[in-house]
N, C-alpha and C positions, 0 to 999 in steps of 0.2 A: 612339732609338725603342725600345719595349717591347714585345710583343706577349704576349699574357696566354692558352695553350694549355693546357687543361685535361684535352684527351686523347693519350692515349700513340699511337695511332695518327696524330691529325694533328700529333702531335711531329714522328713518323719520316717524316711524307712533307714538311713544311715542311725537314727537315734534308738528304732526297735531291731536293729544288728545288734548294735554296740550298748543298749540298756541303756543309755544316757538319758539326759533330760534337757531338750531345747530350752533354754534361756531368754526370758527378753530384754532384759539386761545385761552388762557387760559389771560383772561382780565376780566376787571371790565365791567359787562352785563349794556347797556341801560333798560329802563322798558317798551319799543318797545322789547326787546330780551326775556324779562321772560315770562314764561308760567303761569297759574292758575290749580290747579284740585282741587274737589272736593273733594275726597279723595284717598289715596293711601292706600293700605295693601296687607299682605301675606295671601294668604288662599291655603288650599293645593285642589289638581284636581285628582281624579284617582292615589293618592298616589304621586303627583308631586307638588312641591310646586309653585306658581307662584305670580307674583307680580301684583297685578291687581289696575289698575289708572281706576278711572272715574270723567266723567265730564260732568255735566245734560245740556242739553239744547245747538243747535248747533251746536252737534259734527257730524264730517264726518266720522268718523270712525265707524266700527262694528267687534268685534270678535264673529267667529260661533268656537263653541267646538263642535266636534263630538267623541265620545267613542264610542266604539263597542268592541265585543270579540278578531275580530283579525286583525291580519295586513291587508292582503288581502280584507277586506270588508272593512277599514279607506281607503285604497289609491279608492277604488271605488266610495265609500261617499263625497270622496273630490274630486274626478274629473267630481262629478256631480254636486256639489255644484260649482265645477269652469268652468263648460259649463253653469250652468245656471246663473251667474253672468255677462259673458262674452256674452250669449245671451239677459240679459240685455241692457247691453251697447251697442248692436249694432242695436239695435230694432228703429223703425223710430215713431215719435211724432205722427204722422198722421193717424197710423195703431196702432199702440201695445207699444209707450211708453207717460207717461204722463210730462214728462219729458223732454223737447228736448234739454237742455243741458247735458243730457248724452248720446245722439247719435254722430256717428261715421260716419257715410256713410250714404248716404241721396239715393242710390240709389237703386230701386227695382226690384222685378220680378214677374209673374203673380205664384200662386200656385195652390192648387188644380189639380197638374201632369201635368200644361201646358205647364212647364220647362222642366219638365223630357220627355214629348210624343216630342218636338221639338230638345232637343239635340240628342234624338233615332233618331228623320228624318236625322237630318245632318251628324250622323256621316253616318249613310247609307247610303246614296248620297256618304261622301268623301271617304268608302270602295270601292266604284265601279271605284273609279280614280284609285285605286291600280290596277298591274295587280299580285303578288307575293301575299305568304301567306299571309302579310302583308293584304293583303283585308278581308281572315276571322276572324280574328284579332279584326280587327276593328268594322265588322260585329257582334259579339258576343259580345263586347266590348257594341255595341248600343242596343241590346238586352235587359243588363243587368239593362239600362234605363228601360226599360217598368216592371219594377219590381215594381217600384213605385204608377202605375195607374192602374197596376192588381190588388196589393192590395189593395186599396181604393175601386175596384168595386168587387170584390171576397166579402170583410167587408159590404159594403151597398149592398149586395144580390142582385148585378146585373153583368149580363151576360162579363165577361173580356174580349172575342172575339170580341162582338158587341160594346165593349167601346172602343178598343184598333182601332177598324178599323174607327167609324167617328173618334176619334182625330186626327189619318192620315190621312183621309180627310180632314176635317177642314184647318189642317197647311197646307196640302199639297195645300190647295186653298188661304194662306197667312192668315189665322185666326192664328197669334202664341199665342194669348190668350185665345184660348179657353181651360176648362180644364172640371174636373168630378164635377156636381152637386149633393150631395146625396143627397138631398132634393127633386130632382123632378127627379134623377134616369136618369139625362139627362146627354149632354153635351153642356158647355155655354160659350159665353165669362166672364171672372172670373170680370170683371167692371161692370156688369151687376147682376149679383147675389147677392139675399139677404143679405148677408155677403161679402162683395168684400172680396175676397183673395188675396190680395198681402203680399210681404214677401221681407224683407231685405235679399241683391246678395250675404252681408258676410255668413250669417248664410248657405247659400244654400251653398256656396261654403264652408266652414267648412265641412258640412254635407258630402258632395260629398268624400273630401279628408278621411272624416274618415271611410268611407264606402270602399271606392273604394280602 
């Protein structure tokens, strides 16, 4: 049997199925080089014919198919399915993955809006060094933060005002971990609460860029 792969990527994921070893020569293969599957065949998908290998037991590989009606909802389905792969992998052993060889970055931050209420204090503070537009800018820019812990206390039916003003307290008194409790409707430091919050610095900083 021949199979005729035209891309270098589904080289590499046909070679980690089947354990083979891509070759860059055309040579007589060691039996360290050849691959095993269980079975190969054609079956057709959504009127598309495709060539599907499998191999029980072991395998690191996984293909998700997704169909839908149209283009526009497939490129959405897959850019959710590729945030939440990617959020996966960057999730820490100790909080949210079971896993710690598939962590990435070992370093964290407090959640529960205690990130978001502390980058609001700084950039406001560094607005006032400005003397040019450039200060309300910034100014609004730090605003846009408290978006974050309005909504969390607006959702748990408590007052955004009075949340928003101790978590400027707090920091502004060096608590930078304190964030919103909905559970007791408070504010705490997030190390201390029934469910510690923390949260991997990629995911947040992802977050940020695709917001902002």
């Amino acid at each position: 049997m021949v199979l005729k792969i035209s891309s270098k990527f589904e080289l590499r994921r046909f070679c980690r199925i089947t354990g083979a070893i891509a070759l860059l020569k055309l040579s007589q293969s060691n039996a360290d080089e050849l691959g095993y599957a269980h079975s190969v065949s054609v079956e057709e998908t959504g009127s598309v014919r495709v060539i599907v290998v499998k191999n029980e037991g072991g395998n690191s590989v996984a293909i998700v198919v997704l169909r839908v009606s149209t283009d526009s909802i497939l490129d959405d389905l897959e850019k959710a399915v590729d945030d939440g792969v990617n959020t996966y992998k960057v999730c820490l052993s100790d909080y949210c993955c079971l896993y710690p060889s598939m962590c990435r970055d070992s370093q964290i931050i407090p959640g529960a809006a205690a990130t978001e209420i502390e980058l609001a204090r700084r950039l406001k503070e560094f607005s006032l060094k400005k003397t040019r537009l450039d200060q309300y800018a910034l100014a609004k820019f730090a605003e846009s933060f408290e978006l974050f812990p309005r909504t969390l206390a607006e959702n748990a039916g408590l007052s955004a005002m009075e949340i928003l003003s101790s978590l400027y307290a707090e920091h502004a008194g060096g608590n930078t971990k304190v964030g919103i409790d909905l559970e007791e409707g408070a504010c705490k430091d997030v190390s201390v609460m029934t469910h510690e919050n923390m949260g991997p610095l990629r995911y947040k900083v992802s977050l940020y860029v695709h917001t902002f």
